[in-house]
Backbone bond lengths (Angstrom), bond angles and torsions (degrees), N, CA, C in turn:
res aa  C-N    CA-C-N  psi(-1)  N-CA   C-N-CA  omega(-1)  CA-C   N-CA-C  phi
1 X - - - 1.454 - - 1.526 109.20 -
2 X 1.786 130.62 -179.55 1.047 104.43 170.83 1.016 127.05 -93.40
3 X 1.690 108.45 152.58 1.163 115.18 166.05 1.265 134.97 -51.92
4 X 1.523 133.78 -20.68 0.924 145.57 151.82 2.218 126.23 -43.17
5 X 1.541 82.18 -63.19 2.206 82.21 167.08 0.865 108.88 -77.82
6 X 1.328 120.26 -37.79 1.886 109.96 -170.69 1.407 111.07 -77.03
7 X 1.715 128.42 -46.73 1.775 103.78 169.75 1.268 98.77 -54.65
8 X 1.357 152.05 -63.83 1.225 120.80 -146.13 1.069 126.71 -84.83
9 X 1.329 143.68 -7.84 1.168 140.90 137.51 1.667 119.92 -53.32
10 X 1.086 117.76 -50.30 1.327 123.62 156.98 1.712 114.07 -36.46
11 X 1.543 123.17 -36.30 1.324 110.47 -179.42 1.487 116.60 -112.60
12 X 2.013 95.19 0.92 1.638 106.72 157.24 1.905 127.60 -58.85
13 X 1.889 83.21 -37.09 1.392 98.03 -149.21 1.777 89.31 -68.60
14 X 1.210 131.06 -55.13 1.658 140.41 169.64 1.611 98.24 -37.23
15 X 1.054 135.53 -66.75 1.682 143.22 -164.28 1.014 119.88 -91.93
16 X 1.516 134.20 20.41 1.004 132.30 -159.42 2.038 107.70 -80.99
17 X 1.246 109.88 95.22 1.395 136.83 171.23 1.607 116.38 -175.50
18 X 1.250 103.36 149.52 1.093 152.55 -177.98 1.991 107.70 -13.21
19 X 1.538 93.90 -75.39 1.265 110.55 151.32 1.517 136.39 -36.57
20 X 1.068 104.87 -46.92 1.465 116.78 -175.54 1.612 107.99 -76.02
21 X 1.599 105.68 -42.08 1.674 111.13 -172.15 1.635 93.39 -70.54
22 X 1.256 140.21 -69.58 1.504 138.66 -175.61 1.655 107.56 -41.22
23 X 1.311 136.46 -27.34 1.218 123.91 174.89 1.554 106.92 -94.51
24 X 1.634 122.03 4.22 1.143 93.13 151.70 1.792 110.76 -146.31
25 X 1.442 94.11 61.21 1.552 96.83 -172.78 1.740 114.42 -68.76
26 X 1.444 106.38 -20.15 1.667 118.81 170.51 1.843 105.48 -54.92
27 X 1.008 115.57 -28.94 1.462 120.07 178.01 1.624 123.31 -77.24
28 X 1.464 97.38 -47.86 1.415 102.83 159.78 1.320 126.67 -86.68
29 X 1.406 119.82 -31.48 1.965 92.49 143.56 1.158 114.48 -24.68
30 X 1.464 116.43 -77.96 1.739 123.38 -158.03 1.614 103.84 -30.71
31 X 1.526 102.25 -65.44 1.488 127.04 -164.65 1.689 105.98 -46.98
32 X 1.266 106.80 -57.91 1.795 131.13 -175.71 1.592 106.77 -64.79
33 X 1.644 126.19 -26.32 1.638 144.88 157.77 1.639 95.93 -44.29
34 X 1.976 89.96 -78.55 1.209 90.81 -162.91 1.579 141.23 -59.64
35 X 1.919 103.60 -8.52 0.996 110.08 172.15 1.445 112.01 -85.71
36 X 1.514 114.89 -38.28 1.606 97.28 173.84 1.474 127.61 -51.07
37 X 1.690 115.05 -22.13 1.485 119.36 -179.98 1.643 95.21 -57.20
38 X 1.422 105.26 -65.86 1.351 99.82 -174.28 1.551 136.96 -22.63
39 X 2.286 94.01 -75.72 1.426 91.56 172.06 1.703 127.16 -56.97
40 X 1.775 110.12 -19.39 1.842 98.05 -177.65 2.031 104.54 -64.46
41 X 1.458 112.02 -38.09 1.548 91.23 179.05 1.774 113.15 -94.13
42 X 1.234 123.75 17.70 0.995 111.68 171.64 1.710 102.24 -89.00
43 X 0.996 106.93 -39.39 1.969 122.86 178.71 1.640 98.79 -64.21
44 X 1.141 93.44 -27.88 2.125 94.13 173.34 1.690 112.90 -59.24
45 X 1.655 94.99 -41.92 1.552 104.98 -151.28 1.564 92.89 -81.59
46 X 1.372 110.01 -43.28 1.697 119.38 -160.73 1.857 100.68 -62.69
47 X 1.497 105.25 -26.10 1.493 113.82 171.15 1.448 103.38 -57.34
48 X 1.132 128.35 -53.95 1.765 126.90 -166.06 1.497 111.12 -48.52
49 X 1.734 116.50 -29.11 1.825 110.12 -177.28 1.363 99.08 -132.14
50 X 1.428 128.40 5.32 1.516 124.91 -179.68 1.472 107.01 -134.21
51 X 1.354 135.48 85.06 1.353 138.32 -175.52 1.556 103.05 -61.48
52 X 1.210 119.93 -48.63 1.634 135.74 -148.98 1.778 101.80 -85.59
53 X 1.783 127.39 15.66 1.364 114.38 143.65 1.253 104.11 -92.23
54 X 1.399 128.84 33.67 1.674 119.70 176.36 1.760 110.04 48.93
55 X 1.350 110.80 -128.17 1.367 136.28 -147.18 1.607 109.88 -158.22
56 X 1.060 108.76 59.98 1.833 130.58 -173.81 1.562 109.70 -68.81
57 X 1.112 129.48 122.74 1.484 109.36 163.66 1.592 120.09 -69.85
58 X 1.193 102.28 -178.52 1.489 100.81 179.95 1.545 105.65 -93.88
59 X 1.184 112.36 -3.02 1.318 103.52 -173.45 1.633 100.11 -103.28
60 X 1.270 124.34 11.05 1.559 109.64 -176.68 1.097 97.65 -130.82
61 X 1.965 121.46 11.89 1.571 105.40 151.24 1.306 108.84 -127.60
62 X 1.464 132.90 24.94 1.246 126.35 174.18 1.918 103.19 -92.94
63 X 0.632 82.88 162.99 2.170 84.41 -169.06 1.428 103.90 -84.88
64 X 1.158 100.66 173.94 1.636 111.47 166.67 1.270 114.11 -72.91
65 X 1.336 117.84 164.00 1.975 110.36 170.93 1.364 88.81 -102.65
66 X 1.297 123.47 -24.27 1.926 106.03 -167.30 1.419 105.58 -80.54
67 X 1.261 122.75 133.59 1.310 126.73 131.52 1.113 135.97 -17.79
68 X 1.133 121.32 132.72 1.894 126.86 161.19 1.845 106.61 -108.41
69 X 1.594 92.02 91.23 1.753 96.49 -176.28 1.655 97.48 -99.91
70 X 1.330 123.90 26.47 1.369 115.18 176.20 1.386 139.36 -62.22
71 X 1.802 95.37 -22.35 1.543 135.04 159.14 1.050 132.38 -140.65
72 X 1.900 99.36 53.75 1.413 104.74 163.84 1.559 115.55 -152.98
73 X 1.187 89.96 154.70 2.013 89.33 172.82 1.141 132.19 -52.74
74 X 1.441 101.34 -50.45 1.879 104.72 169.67 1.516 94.00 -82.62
75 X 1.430 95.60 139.63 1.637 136.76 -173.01 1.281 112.21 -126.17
76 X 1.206 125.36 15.56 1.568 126.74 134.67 1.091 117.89 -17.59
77 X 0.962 124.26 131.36 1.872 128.67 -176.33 1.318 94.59 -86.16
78 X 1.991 125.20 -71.44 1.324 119.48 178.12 1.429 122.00 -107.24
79 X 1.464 107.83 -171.82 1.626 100.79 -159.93 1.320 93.51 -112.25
80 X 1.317 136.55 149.92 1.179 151.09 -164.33 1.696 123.53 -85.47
81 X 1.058 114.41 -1.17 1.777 142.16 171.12 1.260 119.72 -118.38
82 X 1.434 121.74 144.47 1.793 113.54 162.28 1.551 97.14 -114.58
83 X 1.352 113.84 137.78 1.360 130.54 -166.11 1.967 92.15 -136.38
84 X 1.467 90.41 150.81 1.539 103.04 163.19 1.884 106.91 -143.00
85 X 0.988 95.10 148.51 1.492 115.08 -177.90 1.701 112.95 -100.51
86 X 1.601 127.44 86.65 1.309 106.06 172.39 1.013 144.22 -121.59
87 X 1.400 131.74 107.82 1.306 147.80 -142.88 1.842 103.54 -141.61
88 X 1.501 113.14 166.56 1.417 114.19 168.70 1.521 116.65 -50.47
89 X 1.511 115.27 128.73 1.782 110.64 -167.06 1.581 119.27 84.82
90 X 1.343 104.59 -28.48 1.231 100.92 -155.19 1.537 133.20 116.27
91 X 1.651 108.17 -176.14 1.225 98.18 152.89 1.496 164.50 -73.92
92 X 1.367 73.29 3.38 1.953 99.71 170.27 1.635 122.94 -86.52
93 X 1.853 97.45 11.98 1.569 103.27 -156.82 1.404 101.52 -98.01
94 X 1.391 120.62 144.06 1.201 118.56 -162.07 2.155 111.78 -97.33
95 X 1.434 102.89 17.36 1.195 140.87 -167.46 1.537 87.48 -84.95
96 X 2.218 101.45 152.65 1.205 94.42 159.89 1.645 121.46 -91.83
97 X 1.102 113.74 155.47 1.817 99.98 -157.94 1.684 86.40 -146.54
98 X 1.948 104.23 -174.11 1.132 108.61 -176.44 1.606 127.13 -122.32
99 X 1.622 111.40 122.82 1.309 93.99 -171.36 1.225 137.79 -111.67
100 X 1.161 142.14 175.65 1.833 126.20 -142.02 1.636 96.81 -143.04
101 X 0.889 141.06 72.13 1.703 138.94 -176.19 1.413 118.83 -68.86
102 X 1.085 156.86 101.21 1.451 143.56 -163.38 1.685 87.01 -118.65
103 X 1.452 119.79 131.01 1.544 127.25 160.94 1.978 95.61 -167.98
104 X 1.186 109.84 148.76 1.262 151.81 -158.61 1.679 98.40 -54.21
105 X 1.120 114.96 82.59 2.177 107.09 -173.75 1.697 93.75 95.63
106 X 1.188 143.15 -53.45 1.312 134.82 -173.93 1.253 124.49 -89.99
107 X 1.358 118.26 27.15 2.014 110.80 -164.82 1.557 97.50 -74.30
108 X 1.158 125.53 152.02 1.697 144.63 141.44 1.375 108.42 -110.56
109 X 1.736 89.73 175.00 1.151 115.08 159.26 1.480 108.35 -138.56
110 X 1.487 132.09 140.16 1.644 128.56 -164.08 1.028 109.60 -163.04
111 X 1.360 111.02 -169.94 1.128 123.64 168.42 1.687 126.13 160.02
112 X 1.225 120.20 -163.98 1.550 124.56 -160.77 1.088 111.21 134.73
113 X 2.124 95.04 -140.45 1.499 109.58 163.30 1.511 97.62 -145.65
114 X 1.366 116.57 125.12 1.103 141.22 164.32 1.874 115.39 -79.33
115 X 1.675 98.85 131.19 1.535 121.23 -164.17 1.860 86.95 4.14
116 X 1.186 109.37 104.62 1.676 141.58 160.49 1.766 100.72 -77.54
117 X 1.198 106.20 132.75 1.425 129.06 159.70 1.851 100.15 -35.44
118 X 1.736 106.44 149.01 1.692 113.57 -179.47 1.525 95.61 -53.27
119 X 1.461 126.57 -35.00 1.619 106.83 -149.15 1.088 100.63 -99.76
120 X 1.802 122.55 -26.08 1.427 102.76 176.79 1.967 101.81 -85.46
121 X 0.870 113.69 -16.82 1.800 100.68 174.51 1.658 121.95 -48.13
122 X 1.655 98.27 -48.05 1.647 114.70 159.29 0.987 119.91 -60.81
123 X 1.161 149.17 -29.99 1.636 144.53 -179.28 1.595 106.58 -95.87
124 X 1.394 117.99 -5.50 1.357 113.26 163.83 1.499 102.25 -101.93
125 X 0.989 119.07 -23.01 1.912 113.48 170.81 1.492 110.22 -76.25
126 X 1.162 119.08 -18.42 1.297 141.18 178.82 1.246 97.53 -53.17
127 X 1.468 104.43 -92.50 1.343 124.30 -172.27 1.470 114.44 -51.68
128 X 1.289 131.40 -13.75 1.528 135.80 170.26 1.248 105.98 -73.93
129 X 1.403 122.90 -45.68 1.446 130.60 -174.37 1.422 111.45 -65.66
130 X 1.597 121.37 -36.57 1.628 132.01 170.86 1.495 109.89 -83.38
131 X 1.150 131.82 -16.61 1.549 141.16 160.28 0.906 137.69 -161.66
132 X 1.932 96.74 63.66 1.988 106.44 176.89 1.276 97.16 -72.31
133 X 1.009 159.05 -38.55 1.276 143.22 -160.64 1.303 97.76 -64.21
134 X 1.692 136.77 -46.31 1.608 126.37 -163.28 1.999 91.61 -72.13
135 X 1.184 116.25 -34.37 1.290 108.67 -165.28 1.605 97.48 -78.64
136 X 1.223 144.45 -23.51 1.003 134.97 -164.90 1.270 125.82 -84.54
137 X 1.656 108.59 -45.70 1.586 123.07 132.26 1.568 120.13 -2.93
138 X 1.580 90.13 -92.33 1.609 106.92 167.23 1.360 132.52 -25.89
139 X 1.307 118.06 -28.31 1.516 122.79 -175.60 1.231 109.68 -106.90
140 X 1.351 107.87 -3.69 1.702 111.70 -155.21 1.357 97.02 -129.36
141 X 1.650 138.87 6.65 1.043 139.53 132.82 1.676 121.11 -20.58
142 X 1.063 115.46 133.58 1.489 140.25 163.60 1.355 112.80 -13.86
143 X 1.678 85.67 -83.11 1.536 94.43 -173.53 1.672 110.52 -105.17
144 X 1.348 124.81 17.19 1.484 112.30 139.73 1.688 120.60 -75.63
145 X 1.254 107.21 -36.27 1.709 101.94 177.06 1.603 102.68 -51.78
146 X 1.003 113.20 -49.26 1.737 116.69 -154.76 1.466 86.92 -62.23
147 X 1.074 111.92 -74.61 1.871 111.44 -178.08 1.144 114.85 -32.92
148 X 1.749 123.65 -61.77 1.323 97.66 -129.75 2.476 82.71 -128.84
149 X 1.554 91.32 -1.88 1.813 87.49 176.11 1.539 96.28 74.58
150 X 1.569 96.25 -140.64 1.338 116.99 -153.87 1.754 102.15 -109.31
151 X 1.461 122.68 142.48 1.719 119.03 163.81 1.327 126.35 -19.39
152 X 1.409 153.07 124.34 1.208 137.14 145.70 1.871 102.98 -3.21
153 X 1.126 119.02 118.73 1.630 119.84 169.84 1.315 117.44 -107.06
154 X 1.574 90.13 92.02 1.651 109.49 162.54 1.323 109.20 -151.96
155 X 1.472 102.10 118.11 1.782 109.54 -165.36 1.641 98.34 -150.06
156 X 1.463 96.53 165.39 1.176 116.65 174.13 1.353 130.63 -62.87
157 X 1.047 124.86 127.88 2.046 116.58 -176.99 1.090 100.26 -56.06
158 X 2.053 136.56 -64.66 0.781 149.91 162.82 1.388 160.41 -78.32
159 X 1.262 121.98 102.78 1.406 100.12 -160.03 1.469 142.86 -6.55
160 X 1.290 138.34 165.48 1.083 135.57 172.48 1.306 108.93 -102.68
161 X 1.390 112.92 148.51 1.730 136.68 -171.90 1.604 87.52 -55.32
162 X 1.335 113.66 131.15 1.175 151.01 -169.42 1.400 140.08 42.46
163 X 1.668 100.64 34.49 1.427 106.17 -179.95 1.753 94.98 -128.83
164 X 1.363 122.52 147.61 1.466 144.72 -167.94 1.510 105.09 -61.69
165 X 1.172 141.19 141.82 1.710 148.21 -173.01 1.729 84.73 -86.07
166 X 1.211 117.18 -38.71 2.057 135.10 175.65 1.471 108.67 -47.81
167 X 1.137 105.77 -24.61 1.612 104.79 -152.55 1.727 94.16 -75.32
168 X 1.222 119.63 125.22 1.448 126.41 -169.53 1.407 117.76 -50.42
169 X 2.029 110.29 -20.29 1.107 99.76 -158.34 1.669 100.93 -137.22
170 X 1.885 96.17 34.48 1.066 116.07 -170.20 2.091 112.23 -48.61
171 X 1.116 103.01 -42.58 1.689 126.07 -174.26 1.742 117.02 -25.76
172 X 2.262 76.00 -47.51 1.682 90.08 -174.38 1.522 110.69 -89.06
173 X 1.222 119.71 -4.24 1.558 123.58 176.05 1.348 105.76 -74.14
174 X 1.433 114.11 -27.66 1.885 110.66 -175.08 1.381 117.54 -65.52
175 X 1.766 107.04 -19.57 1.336 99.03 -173.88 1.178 133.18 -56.89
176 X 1.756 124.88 143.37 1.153 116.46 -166.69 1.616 94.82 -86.57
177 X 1.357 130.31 -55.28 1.611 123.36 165.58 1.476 109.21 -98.03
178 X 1.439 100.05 -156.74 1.165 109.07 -169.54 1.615 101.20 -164.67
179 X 1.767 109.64 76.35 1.167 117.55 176.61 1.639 104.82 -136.49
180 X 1.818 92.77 141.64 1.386 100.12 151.34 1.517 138.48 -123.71
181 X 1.242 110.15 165.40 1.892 95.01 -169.75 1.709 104.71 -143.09
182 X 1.628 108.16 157.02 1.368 111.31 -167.37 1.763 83.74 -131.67
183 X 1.589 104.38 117.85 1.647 99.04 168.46 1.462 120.82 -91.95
184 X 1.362 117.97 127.08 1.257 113.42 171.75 1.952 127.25 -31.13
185 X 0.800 108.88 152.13 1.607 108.55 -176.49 1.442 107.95 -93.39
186 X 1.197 113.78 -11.46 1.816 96.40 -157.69 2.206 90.84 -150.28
187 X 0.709 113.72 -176.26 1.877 134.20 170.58 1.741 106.44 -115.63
188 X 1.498 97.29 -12.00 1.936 90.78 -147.70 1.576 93.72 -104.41
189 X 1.759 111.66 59.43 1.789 108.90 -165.39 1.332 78.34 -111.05
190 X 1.260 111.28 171.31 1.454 133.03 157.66 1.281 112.21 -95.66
191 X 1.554 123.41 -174.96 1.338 126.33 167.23 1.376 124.85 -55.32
192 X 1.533 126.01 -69.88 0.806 146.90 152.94 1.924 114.79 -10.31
193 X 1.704 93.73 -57.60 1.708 85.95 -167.71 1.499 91.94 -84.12
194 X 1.524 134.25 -11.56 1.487 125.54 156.61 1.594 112.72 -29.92
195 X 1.467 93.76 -71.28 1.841 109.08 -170.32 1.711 98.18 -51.99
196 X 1.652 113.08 -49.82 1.407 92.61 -169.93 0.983 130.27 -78.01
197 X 1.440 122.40 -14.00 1.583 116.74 170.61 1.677 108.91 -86.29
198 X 1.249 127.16 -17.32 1.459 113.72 155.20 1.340 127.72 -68.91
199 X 0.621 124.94 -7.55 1.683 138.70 177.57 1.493 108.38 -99.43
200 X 1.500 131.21 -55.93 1.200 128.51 167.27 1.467 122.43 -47.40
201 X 1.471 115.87 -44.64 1.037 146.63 132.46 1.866 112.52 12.64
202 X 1.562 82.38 -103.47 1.797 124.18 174.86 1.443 95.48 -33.92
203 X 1.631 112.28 -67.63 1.619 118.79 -179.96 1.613 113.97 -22.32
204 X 1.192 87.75 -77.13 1.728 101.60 176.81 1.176 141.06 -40.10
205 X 1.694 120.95 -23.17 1.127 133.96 163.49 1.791 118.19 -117.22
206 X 1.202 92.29 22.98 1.482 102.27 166.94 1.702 113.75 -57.89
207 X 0.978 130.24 -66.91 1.463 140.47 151.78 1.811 114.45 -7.40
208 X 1.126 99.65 -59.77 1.741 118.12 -173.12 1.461 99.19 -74.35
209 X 1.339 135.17 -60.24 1.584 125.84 170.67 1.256 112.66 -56.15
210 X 1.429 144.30 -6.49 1.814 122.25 -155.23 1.553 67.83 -131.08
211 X 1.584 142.26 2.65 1.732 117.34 166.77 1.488 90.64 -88.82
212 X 1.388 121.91 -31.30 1.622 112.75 -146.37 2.029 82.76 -86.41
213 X 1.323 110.08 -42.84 1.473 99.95 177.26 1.557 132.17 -43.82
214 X 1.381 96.41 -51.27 1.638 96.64 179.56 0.944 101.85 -82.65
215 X 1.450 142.30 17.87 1.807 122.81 142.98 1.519 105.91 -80.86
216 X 1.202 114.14 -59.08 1.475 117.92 -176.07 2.102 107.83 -46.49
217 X 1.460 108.53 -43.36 1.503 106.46 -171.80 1.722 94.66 -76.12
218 X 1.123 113.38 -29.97 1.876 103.22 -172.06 1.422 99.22 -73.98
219 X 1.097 128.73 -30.00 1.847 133.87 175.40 1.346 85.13 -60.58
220 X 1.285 162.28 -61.82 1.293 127.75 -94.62 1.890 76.39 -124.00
221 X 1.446 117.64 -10.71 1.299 113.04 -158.99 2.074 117.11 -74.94
């Protein structure tokens, strides 16, 4: 991967204060550069089979590095990964979209929708309940298992208020999100095989965002 995000996160993750990041914010430019190269041709590629994330910059789905420790214990100033979120708008989009994590031993590539608002969570349980069988299919494909395994697993013990414990395909209604992720194998990628395994990636769960979308866009109608 590059050498550029990964030492410096690598010499974030040891120094992580205040001081330390301002004496070497010239580094994380570099790093925060090199990730925008990334997300502008990865948002290139995801254009070739997904028209409907528009034309996102890279700067309105790559994340913040600061922390919000205003309500929390760890008081880390920054966060130890650069991640981008890309979906229509960006990362502020309440859409399922695709996400790209790069950090030092932990990089992915994923996506969905992560803890979704009460009303769009229901209109995607919704739509499972009117066509778990197309969604069930979908996950249970060949070569999505091999890629991408099993959902993020965090679900409900019990059904949710107004859907049947009967319902055949009750399991997938518990979910609390609805994300999947492919972890890189190695640190030792270049740029290039960055973009291409996010994009190969993206390909693959194209299917799984445009079911979870047209619940969320038919809610919104």
């Amino acid at each position: 991967m590059s050498n550029q995000i990964l030492h410096f996160l690598s010499e974030l993750s040891e120094r992580n204060e205040k001081t330390w990041f301002e004496g070497h914010r010239s580094e994380y430019e570099h790093a925060r550069n090199e990730l925008i190269s990334i997300v502008e041709a990865v948002v290139a590629g995801i254009s070739t089979f997904d028209s409907s994330i528009g034309n996102p910059s890279p700067k309105k789905c790559i994340f913040r590095q600061y922390r919000d420790v205003r309500f929390s214990k760890n008081k880390l100033p920054y966060k130890t990964n650069m991640a981008a979120y890309i979906a229509p708008g960006g990362k502020s989009s309440p859409q399922a979209g695709y996400y790209l994590h790069l950090e030092p031993e932990k990089s992915f590539a994923g996506g969905g929708i992560y803890s979704p608002t009460p009303d769009i969570l229901k209109a995607i349980r919704s739509e499972i309940y009117y066509n778990g069988e197309e969604f069930n299919t979908l996950i249970n494909k060949k070569d999505f298992k091999n890629i991408f395994g099993e959902m993020m697993q965090e679900k409900l013990k019990r059904p949710p208020k107004g859907f049947p414990a009967s319902f055949p395909f009750i399991e997938l209604i518990k979910y609390k999100h609805f994300v999947v992720s492919r972890p890189f194998l190695t640190d030792a990628i270049s740029l290039p095989e960055i973009q291409q395994f996010a994009i190969e990636t993206f390909k693959e769960m194209y299917d799984f965002n445009q079911f979870l979308n047209r619940a969320i866009l038919n809610a919104e109608k």
